[in-house]
N, C-alpha and C positions, 0 to 999 in steps of 0.2 A: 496552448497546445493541449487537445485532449488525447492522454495514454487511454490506449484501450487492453484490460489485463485478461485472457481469458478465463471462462470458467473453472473453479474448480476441479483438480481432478475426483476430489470426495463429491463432487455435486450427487443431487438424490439422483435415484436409479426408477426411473417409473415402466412399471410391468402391466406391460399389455396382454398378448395372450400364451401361448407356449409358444417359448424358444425367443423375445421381443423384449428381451429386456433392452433398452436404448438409454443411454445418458440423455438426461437434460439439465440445461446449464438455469443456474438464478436468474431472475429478472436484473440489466446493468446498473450499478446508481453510481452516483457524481460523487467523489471526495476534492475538497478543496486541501492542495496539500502546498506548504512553507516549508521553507531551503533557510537555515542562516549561517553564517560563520563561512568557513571552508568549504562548506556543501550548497550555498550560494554560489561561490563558483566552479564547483565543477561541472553542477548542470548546467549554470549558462544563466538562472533566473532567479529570483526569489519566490514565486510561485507559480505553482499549475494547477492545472486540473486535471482528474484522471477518472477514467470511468472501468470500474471492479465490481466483482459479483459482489449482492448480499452478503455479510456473514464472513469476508475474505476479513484477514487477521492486518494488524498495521507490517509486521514480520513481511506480508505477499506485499501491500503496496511496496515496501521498500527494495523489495528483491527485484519486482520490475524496472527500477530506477537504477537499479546496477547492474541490470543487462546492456540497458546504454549508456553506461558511466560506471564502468568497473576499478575507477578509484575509488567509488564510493566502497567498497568492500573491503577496506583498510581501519576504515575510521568505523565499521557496525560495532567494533564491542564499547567504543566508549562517546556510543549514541545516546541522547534520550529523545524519548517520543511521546510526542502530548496529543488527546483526543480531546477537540471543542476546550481548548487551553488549558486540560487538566491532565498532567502525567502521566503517560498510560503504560502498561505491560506490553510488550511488543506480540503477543498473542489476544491481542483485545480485539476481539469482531468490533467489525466497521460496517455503517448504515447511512443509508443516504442524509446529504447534505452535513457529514462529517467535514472535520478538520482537521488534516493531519499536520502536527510541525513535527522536523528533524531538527536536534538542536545539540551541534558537539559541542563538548566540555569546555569550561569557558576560565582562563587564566589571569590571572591579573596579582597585584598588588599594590 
């Protein structure tokens, strides 16, 4: 399933002539994004695909995934989130052919 997230509200503002200012949105790109633990099943899958502006933060991937799975909004503070398998800040611009995993806290002994 491909999510479609839209643009930016911050997207650039391109000025044409008096009084034309118009939003325009980033060109789409593909993020490949992984579900494990808990969050495997609330979506339903271990992965998807999702297509999001240029430059959208991993913070927006995730907020779209809890407009249609508003369980997930329980379990964001003790999230972590890896870009192309390496840990990321939840404020990390995301670029095409990105990876995102969601990956909650993991218990054992």
């Amino acid at each position: 399933m491909v999510r479609a997230i839209p643009p930016s509200p911050l997207a650039a503002i391109a000025s044409g002539s008096y009084n034309s200012a118009v939003p325009t949105a980033s060109n789409p790109i593909h993020i490949k994004v992984l579900f494990f633990g808990l969050l495997k099943e609330i979506v339903g899958r271990a992965e998807d695909s999702s297509e999001i502006y240029e430059g959208a933060s991993i913070e927006d991937l995730f907020t779209t995934y809890r407009v249609d799975h508003p369980q997930l909004a329980s379990y964001r503070s003790s999230l972590i989130a890896s870009r192309n398998q390496e840990f990321a800040a939840w404020n990390t611009p995301l670029h095409a052919g990105d990876e995102v995993a969601f990956l909650p806290p993991v218990s054992g002994g």
